[in-house]
C-alpha positions in Angstrom: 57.2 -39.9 -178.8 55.3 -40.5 -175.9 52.7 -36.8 -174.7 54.1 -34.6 -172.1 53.5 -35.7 -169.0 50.3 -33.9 -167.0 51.2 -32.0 -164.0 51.5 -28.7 -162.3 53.5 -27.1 -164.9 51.3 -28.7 -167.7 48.4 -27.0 -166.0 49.4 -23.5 -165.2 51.1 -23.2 -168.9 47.2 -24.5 -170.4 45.8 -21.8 -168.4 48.0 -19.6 -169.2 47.8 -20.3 -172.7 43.8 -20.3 -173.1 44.1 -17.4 -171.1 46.2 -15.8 -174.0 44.5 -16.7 -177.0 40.8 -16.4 -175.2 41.8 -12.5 -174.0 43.0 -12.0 -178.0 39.7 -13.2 -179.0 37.9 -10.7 -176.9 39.9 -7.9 -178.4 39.2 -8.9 -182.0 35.5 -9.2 -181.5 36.0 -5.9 -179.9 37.3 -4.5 -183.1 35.9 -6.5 -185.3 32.3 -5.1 -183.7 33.3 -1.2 -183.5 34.9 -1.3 -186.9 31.3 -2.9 -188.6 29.2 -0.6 -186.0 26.8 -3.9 -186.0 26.8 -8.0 -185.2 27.8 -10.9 -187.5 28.8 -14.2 -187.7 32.5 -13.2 -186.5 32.4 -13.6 -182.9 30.8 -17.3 -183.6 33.7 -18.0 -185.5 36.3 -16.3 -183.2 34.9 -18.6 -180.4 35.2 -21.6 -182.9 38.7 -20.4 -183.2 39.4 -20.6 -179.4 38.1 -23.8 -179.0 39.8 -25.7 -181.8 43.3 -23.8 -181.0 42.9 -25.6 -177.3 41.4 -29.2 -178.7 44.6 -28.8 -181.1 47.0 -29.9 -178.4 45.3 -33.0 -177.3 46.6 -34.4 -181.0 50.1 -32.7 -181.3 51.6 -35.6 -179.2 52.1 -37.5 -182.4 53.6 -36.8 -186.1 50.0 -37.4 -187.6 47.9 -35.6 -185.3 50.5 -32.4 -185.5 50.5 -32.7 -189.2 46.6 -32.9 -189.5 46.0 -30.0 -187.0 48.7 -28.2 -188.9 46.5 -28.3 -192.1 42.9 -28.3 -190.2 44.3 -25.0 -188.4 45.4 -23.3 -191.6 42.0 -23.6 -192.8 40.3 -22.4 -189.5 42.3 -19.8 -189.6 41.3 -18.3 -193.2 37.6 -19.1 -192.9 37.7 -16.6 -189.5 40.0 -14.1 -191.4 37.0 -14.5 -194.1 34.1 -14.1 -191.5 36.4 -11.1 -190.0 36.9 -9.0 -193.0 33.1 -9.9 -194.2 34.2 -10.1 -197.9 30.8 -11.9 -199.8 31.3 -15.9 -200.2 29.0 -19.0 -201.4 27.4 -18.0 -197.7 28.4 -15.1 -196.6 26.1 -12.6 -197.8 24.8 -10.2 -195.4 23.2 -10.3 -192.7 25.1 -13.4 -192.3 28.3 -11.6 -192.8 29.0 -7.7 -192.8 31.6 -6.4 -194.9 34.4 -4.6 -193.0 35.6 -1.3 -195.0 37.9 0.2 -193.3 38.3 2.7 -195.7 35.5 4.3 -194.7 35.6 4.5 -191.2 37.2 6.4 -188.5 40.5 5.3 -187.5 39.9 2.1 -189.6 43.7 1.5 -190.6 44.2 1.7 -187.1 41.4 -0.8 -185.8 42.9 -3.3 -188.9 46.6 -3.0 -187.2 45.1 -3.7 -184.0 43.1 -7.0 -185.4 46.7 -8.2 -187.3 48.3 -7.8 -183.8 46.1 -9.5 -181.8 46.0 -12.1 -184.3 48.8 -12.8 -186.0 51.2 -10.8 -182.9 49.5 -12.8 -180.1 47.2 -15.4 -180.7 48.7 -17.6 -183.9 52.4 -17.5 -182.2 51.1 -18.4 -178.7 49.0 -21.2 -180.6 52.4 -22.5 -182.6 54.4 -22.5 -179.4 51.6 -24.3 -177.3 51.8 -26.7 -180.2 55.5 -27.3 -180.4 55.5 -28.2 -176.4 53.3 -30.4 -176.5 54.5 -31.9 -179.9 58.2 -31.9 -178.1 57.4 -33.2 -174.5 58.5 -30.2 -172.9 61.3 -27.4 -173.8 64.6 -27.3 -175.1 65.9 -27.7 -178.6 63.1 -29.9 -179.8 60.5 -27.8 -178.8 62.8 -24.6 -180.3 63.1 -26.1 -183.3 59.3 -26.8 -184.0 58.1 -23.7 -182.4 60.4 -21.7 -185.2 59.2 -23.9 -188.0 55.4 -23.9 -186.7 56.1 -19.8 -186.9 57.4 -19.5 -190.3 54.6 -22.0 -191.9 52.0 -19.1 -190.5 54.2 -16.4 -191.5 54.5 -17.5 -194.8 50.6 -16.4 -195.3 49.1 -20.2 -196.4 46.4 -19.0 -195.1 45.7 -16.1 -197.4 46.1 -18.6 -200.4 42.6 -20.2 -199.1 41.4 -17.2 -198.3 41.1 -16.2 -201.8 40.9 -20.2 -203.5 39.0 -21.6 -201.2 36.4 -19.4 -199.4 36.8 -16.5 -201.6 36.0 -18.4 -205.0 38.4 -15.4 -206.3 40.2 -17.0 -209.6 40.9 -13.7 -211.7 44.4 -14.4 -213.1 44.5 -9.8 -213.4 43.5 -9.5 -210.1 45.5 -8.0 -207.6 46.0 -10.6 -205.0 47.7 -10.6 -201.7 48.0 -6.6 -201.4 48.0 -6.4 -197.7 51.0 -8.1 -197.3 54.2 -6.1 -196.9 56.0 -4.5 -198.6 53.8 -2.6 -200.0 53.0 -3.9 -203.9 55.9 -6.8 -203.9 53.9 -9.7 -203.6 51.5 -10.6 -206.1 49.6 -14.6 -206.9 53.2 -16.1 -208.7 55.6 -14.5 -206.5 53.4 -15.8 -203.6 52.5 -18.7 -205.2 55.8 -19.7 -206.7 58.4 -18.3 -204.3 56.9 -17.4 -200.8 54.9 -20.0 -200.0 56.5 -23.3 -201.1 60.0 -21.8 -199.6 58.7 -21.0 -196.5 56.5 -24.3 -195.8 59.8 -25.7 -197.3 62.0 -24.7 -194.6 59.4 -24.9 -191.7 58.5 -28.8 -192.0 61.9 -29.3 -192.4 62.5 -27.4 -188.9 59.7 -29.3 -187.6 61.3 -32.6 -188.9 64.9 -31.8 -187.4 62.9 -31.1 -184.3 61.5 -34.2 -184.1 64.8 -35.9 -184.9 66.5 -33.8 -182.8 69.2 -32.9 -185.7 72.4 -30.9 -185.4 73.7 -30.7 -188.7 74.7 -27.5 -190.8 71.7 -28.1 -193.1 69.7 -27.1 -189.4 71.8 -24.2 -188.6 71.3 -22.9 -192.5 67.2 -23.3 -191.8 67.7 -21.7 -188.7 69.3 -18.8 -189.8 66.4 -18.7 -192.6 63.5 -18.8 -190.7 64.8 -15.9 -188.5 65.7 -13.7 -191.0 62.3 -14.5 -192.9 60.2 -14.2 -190.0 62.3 -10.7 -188.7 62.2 -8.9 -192.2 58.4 -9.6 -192.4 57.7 -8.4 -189.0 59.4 -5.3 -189.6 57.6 -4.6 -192.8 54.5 -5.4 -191.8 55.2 -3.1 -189.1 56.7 0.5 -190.9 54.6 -0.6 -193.8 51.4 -0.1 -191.2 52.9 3.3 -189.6 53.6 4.5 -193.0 50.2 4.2 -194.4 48.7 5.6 -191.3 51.2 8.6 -191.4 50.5 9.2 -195.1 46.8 8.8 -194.4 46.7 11.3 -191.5 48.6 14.1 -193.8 46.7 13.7 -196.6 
C-alpha cells in the first residue's frame, strides 16, 4: 500500500493532531507536577512521548513499520506510565523519579482520573486513529477497521503487563496485580494474563488485518461487534468505577 498522499488535508489533520496529543501532554505534566508538589524525570519522558507518537506515522505506511511501532509504542507507553506514577525501578530511585501517592494528597483520586483521561481518553486514541489513516491511505472502511483494532490492542492494558514485567521487575506470583483496572477487584495476573490480553490483541490484529485486506465477511462483523462491546463496557467501568471511589472517598 502505497502512503497517503501529502497535501492540504494531510497537513491540517498533522497539525491538528500534534496539536492534540502535544495540549494532552501539557495537562499531564500539569498534574503529574501538582500531584508530586516537585520535578522529575516525567515531563522528559512525556515530551519523549510526543515526539515518538508524531515520528510513529512516518512508518505506518507499511505492514512492518505499523507492526514495529505498534510494539515500540506499547513499550513507550509503559516506561512514561512508570516515570508518571514514580514507582522505584533498576533507575528510578529518587530524585530521578518521585513517587506519586495519591493517597495522600488532596484531591489525588481526582488528579489520577484527570491523568487517565488525558491519557488514555485523548492522547492514546487520537494517536491510534492518526495511525490507522496513515496506515489506510485516508478514510473509510479501511481506516475504520484499523482504527477500532488499534483501540482495543490499547484498551486491552498490554501496557500494564510491561509495566509490572518489564520496568517494574515485579514477579510476586501473591501479589495483587492489575488493581486499577475496572471493575473494581475482577482482574488479577491470570485472568489478565490468560483471558484479557491474548483475546483482546486477538481480535484487534485480526481487525487490523481485515483492514488491510479490506474484508467483509461475518467473521469481521463478529470482531466488530467484539471490539465495541469490549472497548464500551471498559469505558464505562473505568468511568463509575472512578466516580464511585471518589464518592465513597468524599463520605467517608
Amino acid at each position: 500500500m502505497r502512503p497517503c498522499k501529502f497535501n492540504n488535508l494531510t497537513l491540517v489533520l498533522a497539525v491538528a493532531y500534534a496539536f492534540i496529543i502535544s495540549v494532552g501532554a501539557i495537562a499531564n505534566i500539569w498534574i503529574n507536577h501538582i500531584a508530586k508538589g516537585s520535578w522529575d524525570f516525567y515531563p522528559v519522558a512525556e515530551i519523549l512521548w510526543v515526539l515518538c507518537s508524531i515520528f510513529v506515522l512516518t512508518i505506518c505506511g507499511t505492514t512492518r513499520g505499523l507492526v514495529l511501532g505498534v510494539i515500540a509504542l506499547l513499550f513507550l507507553d509503559s516506561f512514561v506510565d512508570m516515570c508518571a506514577m514514580g514507582d522505584p525501578f533498576w533507575w528510578g530511585t529518587p530524585p530521578r523519579l518521585i513517587q506519586w501517592s495519591w493517597e495522600m494528597r488532596p484531591h489525588g483520586e481526582r488528579l489520577v482520573a484527570a491523568y487517565w483521561l488525558c491519557l488514555g481518553g485523548i492522547q492514546i486514541p487520537a494517536r491510534c486513529f492518526a495511525m490507522a489513516w496513515v496506515a489506510a491511505g485516508g478514510w473509510g472502511r479501511k481506516f475504520g477497521l484499523m482504527a477500532l483494532g488499534l483501540n482495543l490492542i490499547w484498551f486491552t492494558n498490554v501496557q500494564d503487563v510491561l509495566y509490572y514485567f518489564v520496568w517494574s521487575g515485579d514477579y510476586h506470583i501473591h501479589e495483587h496485580y492489575f488493581f486499577s483496572l475496572r471493575p473494581d477487584g475482577f482482574w488479577n495476573l491470570w485472568n489478565v494474563l490468560l483471558l484479557r490480553v491474548p483475546i483482546g490483541v486477538t481480535i484487534g490484529v485480526l481487525l487490523v488485518r481485515a483492514g488491510k485486506c479490506e474484508s467483509r465477511s461475518l467473521l469481521t462483523t463478529v470482531l466488530i461487534w467484539c471490539a465495541v462491546l469490549g472497548i464500551v463496557l471498559n469505558t464505562l467501568a473505568f468511568a463509575v468505577g472512578r466516580q464511585f471511589e471518589i464518592y465513597h472517598n468524599a463520605t467517608m
